[in-house]
TIMI-823536 format. One line per field, with one value per residue (C-alpha): residue number from 1; chain; x, y, z. Coordinates in Angstrom, 2 decimals, always signed. Layout:
// TIMI-823536
setor: NUM|...
domi: A|...
c1: X|...
c2: Y|...
c3: Z|...
***
This chain:
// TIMI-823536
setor: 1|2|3|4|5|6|7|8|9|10|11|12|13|14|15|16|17|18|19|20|21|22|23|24|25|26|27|28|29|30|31|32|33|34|35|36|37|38|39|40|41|42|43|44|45|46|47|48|49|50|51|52|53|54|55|56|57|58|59|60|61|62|63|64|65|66|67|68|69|70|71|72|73|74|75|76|77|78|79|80|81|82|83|84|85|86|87|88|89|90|91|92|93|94|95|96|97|98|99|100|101|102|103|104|105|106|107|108|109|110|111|112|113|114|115|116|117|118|119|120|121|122|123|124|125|126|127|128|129|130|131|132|133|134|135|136|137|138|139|140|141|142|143|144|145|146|147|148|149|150|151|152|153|154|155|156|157|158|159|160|161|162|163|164|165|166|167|168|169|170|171|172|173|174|175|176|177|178|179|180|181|182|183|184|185|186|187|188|189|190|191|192|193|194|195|196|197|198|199|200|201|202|203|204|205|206|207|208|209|210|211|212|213|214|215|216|217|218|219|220|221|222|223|224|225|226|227|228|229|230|231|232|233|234|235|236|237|238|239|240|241|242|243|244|245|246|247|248|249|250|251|252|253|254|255|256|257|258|259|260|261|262|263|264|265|266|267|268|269|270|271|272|273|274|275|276|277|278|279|280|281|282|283|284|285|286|287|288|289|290|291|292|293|294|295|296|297|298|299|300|301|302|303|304|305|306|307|308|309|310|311|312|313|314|315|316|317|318|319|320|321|322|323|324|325|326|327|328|329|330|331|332|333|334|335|336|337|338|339|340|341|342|343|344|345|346|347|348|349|350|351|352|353|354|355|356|357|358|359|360|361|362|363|364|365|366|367|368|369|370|371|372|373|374|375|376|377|378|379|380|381|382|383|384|385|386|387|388|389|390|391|392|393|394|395|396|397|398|399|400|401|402|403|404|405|406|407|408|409|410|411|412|413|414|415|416|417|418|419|420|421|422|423|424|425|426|427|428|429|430|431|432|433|434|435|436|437|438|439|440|441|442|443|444|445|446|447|448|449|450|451|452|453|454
domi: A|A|A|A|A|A|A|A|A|A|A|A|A|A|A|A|A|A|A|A|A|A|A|A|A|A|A|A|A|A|A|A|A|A|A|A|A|A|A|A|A|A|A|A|A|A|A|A|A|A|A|A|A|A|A|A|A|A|A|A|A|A|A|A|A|A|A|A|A|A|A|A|A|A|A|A|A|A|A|A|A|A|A|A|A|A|A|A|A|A|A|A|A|A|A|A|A|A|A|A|A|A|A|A|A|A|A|A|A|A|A|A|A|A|A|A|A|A|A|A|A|A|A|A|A|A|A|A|A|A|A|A|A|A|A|A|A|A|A|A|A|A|A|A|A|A|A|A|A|A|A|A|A|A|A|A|A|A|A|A|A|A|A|A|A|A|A|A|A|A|A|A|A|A|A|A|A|A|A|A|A|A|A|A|A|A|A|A|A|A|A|A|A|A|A|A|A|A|A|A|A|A|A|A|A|A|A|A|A|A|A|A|A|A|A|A|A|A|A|A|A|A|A|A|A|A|A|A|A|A|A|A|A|A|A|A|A|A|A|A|A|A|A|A|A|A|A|A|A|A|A|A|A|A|A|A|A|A|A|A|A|A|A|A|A|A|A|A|A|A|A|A|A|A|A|A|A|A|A|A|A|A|A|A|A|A|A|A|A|A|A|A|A|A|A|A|A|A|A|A|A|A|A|A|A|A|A|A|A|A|A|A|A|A|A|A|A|A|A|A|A|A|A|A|A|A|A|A|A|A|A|A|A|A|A|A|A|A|A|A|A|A|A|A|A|A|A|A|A|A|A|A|A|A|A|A|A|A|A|A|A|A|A|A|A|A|A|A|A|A|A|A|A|A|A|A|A|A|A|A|A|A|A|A|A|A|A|A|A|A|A|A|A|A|A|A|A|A|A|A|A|A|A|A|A|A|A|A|A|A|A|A|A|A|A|A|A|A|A|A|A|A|A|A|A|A|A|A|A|A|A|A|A|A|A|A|A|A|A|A|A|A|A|A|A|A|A|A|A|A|A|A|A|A
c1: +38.27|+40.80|+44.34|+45.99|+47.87|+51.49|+51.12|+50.96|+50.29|+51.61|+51.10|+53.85|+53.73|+51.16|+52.84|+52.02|+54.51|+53.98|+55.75|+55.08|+55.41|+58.38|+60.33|+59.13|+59.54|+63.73|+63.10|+62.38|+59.72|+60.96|+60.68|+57.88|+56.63|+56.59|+54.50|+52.02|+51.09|+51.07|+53.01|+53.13|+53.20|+49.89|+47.59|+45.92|+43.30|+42.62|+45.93|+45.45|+47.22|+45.14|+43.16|+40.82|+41.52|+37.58|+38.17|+38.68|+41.99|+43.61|+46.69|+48.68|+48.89|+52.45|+52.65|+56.46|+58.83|+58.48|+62.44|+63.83|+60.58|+62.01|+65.67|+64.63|+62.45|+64.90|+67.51|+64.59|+64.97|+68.49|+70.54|+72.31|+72.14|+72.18|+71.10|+70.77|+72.61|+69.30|+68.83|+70.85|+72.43|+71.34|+67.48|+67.71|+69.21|+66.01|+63.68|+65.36|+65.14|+61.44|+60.71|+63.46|+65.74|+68.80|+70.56|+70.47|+71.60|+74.85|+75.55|+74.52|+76.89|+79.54|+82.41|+84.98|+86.86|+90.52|+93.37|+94.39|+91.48|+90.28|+88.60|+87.53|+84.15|+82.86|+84.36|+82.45|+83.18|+82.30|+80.74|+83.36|+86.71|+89.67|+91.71|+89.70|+89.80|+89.58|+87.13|+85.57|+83.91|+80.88|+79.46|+76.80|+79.23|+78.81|+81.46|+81.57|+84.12|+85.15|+86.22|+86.43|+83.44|+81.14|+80.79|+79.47|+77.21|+76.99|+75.13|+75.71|+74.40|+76.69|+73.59|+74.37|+72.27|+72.06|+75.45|+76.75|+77.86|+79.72|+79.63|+82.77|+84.79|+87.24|+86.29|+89.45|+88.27|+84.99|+83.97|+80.76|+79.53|+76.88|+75.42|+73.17|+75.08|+78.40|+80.70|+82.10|+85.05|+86.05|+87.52|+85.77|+82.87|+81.59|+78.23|+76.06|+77.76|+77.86|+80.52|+82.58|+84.21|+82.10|+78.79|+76.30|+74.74|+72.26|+73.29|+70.16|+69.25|+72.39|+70.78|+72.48|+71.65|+73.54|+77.08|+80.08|+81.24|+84.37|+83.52|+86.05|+84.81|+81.87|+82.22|+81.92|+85.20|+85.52|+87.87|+88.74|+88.24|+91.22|+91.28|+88.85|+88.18|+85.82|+85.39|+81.74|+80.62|+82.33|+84.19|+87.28|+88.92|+91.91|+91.27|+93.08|+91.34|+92.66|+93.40|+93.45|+91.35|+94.68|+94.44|+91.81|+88.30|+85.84|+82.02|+79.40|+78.14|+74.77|+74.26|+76.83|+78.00|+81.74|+82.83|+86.48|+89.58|+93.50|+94.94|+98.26|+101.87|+104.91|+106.21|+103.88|+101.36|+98.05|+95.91|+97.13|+97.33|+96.93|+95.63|+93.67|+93.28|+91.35|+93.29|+90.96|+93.14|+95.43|+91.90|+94.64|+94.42|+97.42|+97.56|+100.08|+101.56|+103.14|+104.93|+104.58|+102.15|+105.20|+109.00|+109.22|+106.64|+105.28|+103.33|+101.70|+99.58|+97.03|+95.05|+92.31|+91.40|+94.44|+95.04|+98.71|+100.45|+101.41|+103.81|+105.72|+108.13|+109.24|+111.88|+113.67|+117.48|+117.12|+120.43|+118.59|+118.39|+116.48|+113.85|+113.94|+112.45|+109.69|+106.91|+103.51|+101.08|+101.31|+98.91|+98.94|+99.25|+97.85|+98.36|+102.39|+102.66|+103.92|+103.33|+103.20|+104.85|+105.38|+107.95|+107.75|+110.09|+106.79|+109.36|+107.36|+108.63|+107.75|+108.06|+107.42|+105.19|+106.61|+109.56|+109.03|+110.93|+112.40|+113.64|+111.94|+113.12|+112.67|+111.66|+112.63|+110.08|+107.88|+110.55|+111.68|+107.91|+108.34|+111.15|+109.62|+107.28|+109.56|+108.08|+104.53|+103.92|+102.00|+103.12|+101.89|+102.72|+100.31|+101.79|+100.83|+98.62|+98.38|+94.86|+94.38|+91.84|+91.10|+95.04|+96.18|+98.39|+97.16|+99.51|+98.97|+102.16|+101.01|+98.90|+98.39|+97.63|+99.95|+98.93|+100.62|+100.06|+101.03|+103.34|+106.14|+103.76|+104.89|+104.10|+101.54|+99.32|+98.91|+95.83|+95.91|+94.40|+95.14|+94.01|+92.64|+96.33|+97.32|+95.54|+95.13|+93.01|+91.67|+89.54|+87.67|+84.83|+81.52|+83.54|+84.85|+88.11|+87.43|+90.47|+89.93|+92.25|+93.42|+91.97|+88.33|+87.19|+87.33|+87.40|+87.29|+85.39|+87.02|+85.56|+86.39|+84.53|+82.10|+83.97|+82.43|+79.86|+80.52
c2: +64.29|+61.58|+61.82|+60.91|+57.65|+58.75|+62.39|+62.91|+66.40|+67.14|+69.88|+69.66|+72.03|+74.41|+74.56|+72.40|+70.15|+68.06|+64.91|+61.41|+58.06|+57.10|+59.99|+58.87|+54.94|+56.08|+56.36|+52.16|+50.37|+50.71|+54.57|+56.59|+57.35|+53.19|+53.18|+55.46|+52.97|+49.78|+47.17|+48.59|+52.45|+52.69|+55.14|+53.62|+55.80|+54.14|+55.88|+58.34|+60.87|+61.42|+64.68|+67.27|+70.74|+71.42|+73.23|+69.77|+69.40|+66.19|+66.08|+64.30|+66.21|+66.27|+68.53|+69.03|+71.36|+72.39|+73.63|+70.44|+68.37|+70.31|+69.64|+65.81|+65.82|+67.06|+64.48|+62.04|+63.83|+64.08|+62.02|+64.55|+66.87|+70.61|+72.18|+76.13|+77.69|+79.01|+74.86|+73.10|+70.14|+68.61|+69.57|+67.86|+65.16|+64.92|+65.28|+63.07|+60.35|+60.68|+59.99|+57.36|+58.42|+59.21|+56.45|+58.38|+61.47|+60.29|+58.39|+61.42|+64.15|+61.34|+60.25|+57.53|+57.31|+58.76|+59.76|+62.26|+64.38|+64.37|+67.35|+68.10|+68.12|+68.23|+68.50|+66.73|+67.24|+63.87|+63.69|+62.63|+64.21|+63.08|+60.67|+58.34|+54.82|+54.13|+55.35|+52.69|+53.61|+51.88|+50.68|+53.38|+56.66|+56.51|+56.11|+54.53|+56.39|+54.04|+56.46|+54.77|+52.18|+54.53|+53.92|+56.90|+55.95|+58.44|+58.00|+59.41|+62.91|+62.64|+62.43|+60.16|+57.16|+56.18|+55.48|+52.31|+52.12|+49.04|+49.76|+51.00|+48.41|+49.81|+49.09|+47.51|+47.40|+47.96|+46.23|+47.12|+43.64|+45.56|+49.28|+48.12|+45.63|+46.11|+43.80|+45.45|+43.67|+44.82|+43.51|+40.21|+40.20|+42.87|+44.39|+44.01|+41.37|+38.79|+36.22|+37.59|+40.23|+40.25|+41.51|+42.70|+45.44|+47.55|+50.60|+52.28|+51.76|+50.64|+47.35|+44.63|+41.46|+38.45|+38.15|+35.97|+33.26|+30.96|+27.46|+25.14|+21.63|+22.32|+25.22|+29.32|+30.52|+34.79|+35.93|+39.75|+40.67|+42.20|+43.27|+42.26|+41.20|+39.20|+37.43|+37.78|+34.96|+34.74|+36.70|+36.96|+38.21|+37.48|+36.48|+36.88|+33.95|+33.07|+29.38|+27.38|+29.94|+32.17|+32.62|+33.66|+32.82|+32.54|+33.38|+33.34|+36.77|+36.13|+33.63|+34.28|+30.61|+29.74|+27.91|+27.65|+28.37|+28.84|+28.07|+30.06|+28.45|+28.82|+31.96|+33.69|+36.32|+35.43|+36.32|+39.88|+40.50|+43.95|+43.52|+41.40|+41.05|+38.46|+37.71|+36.85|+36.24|+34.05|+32.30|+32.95|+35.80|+38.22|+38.34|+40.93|+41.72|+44.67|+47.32|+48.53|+45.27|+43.50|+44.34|+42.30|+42.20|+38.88|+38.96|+35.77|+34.12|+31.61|+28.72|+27.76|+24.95|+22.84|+24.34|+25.99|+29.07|+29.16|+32.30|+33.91|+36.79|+38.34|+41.17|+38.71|+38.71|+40.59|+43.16|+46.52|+49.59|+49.21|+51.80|+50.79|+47.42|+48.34|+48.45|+50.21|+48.81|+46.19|+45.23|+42.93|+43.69|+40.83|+42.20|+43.05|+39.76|+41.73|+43.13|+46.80|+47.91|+51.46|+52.17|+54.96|+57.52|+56.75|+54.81|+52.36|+48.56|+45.98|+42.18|+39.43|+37.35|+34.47|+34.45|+33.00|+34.75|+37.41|+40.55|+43.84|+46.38|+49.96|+53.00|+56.42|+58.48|+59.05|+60.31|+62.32|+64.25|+64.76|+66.49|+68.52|+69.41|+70.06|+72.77|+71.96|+68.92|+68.48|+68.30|+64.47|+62.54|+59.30|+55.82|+55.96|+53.96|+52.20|+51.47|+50.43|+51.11|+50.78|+50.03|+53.13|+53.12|+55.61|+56.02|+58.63|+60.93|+62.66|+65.19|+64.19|+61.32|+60.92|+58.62|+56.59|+55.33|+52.65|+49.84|+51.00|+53.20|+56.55|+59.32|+61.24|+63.39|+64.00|+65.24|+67.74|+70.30|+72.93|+72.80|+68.97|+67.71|+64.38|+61.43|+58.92|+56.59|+56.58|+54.73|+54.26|+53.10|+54.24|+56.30|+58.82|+58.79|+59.29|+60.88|+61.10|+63.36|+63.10|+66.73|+65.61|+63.10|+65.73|+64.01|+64.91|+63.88|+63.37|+62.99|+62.87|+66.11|+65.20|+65.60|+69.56|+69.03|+70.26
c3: -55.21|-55.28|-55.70|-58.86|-58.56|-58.68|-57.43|-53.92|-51.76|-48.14|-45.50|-43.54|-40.82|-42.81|-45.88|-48.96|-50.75|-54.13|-55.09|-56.78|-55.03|-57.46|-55.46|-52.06|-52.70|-52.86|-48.39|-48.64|-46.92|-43.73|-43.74|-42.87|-46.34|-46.57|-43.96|-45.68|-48.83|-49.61|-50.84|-54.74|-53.26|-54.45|-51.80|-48.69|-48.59|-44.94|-43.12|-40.53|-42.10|-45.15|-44.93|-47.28|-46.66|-47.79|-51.13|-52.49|-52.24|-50.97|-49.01|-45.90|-43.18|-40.88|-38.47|-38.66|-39.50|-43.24|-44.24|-43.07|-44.80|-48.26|-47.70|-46.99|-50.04|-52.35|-50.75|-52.07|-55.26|-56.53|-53.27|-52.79|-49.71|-49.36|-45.70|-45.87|-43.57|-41.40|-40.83|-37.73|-38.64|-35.44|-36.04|-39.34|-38.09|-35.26|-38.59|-40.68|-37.32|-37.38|-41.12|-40.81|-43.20|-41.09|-42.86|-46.28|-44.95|-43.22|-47.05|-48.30|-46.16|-45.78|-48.15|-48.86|-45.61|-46.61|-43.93|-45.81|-46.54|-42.64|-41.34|-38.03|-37.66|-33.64|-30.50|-27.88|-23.83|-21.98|-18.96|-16.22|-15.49|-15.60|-18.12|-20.06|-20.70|-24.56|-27.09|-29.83|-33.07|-33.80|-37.04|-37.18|-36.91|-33.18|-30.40|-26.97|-24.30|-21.08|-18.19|-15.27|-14.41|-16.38|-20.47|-22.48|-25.29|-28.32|-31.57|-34.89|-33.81|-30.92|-28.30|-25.74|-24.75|-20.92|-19.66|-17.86|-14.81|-13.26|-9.63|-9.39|-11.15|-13.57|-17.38|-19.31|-22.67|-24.68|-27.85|-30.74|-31.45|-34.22|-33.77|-30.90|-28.76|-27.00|-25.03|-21.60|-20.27|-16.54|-13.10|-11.71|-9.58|-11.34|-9.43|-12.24|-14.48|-10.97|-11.50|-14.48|-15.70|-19.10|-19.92|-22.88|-23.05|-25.04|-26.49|-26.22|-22.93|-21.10|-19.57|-19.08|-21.60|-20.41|-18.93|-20.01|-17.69|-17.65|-16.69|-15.85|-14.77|-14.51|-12.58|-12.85|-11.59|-11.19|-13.84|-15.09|-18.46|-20.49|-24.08|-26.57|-29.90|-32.48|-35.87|-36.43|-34.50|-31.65|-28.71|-27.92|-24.33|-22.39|-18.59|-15.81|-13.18|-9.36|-10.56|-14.04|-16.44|-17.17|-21.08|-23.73|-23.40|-25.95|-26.61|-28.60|-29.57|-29.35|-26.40|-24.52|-24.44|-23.73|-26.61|-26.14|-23.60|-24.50|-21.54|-21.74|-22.08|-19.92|-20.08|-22.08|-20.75|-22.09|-19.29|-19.23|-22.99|-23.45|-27.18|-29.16|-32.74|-35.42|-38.28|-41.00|-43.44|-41.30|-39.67|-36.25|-32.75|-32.44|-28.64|-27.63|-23.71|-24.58|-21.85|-18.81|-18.49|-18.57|-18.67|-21.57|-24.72|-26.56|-29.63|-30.59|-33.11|-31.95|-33.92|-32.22|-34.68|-33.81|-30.06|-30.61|-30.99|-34.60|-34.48|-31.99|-30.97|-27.87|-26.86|-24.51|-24.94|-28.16|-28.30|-29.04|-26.94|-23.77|-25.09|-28.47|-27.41|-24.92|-27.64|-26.71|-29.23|-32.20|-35.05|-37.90|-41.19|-43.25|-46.91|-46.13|-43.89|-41.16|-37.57|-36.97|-33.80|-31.97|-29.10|-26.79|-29.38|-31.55|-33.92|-36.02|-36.39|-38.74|-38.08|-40.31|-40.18|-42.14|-39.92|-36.83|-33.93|-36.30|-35.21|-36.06|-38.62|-37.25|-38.48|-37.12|-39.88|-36.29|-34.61|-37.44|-37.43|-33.34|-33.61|-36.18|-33.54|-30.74|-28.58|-29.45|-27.52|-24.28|-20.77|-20.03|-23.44|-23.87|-25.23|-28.44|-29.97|-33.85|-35.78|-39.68|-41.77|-45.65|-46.13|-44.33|-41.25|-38.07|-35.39|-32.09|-31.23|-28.18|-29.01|-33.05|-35.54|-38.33|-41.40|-43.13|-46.80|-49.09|-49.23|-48.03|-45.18|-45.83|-43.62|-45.76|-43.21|-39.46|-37.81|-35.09|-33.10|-31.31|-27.82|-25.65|-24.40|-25.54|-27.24|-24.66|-27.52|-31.18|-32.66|-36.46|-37.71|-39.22|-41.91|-38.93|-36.51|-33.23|-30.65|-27.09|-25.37|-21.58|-20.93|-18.92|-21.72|-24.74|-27.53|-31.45|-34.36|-37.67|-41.19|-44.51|-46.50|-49.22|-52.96|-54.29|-56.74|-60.43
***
């Protein structure tokens, strides 16, 4: 008996399921359902799968587990997803992998990334003690962690992949160049990266793809890799050499070829920026040496089109407070024109860009909030750190995230929790915010709640 061409039967684990191709074409080719027919969905009556029960009914046999098949199937149905409460979300999540439809699932249980509307979704323990590095987002809802010479890998289900281990050098900065490749900057001579302080590597399986070198007449000279950035094509670090390569090197992604070199100017710190950023807008790099790198802080904007630093500013001989000027992080803020700086009373400045060498306007609306919170805070405080996503301001106040919103950046929300000590790093990406606390590499997963259905 054949099967009628848009109806089609499965057993999935013993237990029978009917559907039409139309509702199984909404996986896409690449799924396993487009796997099962051809080109036009029609049957191939050829696949391995295909099987007769012997009372003349046709069907494709799975053997895999049937309430997950029916929550998947419905997802195929209507997009929308609805997981009983007898159902792990991490078994789903292993089903869903296998019939490769993972992708619809997170679109389906995620929403528009909003600040505001975080919730806390998973705490995760890493695996080493102690205070952690940084934490990066990636592009698939995954996070790396740096802790030492070791970099945790964790995917959307927050499994992690094999880790990397540097022999022992310390890891400076970590960067997702897409959701399988990521850019490990660390001290020179690394053990596995040879000559530089650079390397790709795999996401999946930790290996090593090619390393970064600095050439300078015709010669590989050892260098240690500092913070990192990109633009989509190339990659961006600041080096720290024993000779002429002091500055900020630059790669291509995908070869690994050094394309470029900003050797850096009198009197500004270049080769131990702590922070890079790609100005798209502005086609420029905000390098920033910010304290206790240096006893004084320079923010820059470089061109690398016409080989100059196109915008400046720097704390020197500016009459503020001595605290007031010894700014932790900085990031640009193309649709305002300005820079976005935060001091160690977590008081946010703003600088403009279209002033060269202007002075910063402060804020004390961060300060304000911590001494709301007086009596709450941690023991050991961590600089605080700024990130900005979908026009929204994020800025780390020990052991919380406050956000900011609109123009004029008003505090709107702040995310905390109760127990993990103090934020060491945050990052976002993959429509979740990631926090990694200084308590042994604990670090929390925030997401934005799905809008109820009416």
């Amino acid at each position: 008996m054949g099967i009628q061409k848009d109806r089609v039967k499965f057993n999935v684990g013993g237990r029978v399921f009917e559907t039409t191709t139309t509702t199984l074409a909404n996986a896409g080719r690449h799924s396993f359902f487009g796997a099962l027919f051809d080109e036009n969905w029609d049957i191939e009556s050829a696949n391995n799968y295909y099987s007769n029960s012997g009372d003349g009914d046709d069907y494709y046999f799975i053997d895999r587990n049937p309430d997950c098949f029916s929550v998947l199937l419905d997802l195929l149905r209507t997009g929308e997803l609805h997981l009983p409460s007898n159902i792990p979300e991490r078994l789903l999540y292993r089903e869903a992998a296998f019939y490769g439809l993972l992708d619809h699932v997170r679109f389906a249980k995620g929403s528009q990334f909003d600040g505001n509307r975080l919730r806390l979704s998973q705490s995760v323990t890493g695996r080493a003690p102690g205070d952690g590095t940084a934490i990066r987002a990636g592009p698939d809802g995954g996070c790396s962690v740096a802790h030492g010479s070791i970099v945790h890998v964790y995917d959307w289900m927050m499994e992690e992949h094999p880790p990397m281990n540097l022999d022992y050098q310390r890891v400076n900065d970590v960067i997702w160049i897409d959701s399988e490749n990521i850019v490990i900057s660390a001290c020179e001579r690394l053990g596995r990266v040879g000559d530089g302080g650079m390397g790709l590597f795999s996401k999946s399986t930790g290996e090593l793809r090619h390393k970064f070198q600095v050439y300078h007449e015709n010669q590989v000279k050892s260098f240690t890799g500092g913070a990192l950035s990109m633009n989509g094509e190339s990659v961006f670090s600041s080096c720290k050499g024993r000779s002429n390569e002091y500055g900020i090197g630059v790669w291509d992604q995908i070869t690994g070829k050094q394309i470029d070199f900003f050797y850096e100017s009198p009197g500004w710190s270049l080769g131990d920026a702590d922070k890079l950023q790609w100005l798209n807008g502005n086609n420029c790099l905000l390098v920033a040496t910010l304290f206790p790198r240096k006893d004084n802080c320079y923010i820059s904007l470089l061109d690398f089109r016409e080989k100059s630093m196109v915008w400046s500013w720097s704390d020197i001989g500016v009459p503020i407070n001595v605290d007031e000027k010894r700014v932790r992080d900085a990031i640009a803020m193309e649709e305002s024109n300005s820079i976005c700086v935060v001091n160690e009373y977590d008081d946010l400045g703003f600088i403009d860009l279209r002033i060269n060498g202007g002075g910063v306007r402060w804020s004390s609306r961060s300060r304000l909030m911590k001494q709301l919170m007086r009596g709450k805070l941690p023991d050991e405080p961590c600089y605080p750190k700024l990130a900005l996503h979908e026009g929204q301001l994020f800025s780390s106040m020990d052991d919380c995230i406050s956000v900011f919103s609109g123009p004029d950046c008003i505090l709107t929300s702040r995310l905390r929790r109760s127990n993990g000590g103090s934020i060491c790093d945050f990052s976002i990406g993959g429509d979740r915010l990631f926090a990694l606390h200084s308590e042994e590499n604990v670090f929390d997963v925030w997401e934005t709640p799905p809008s109820p259905i009416i």
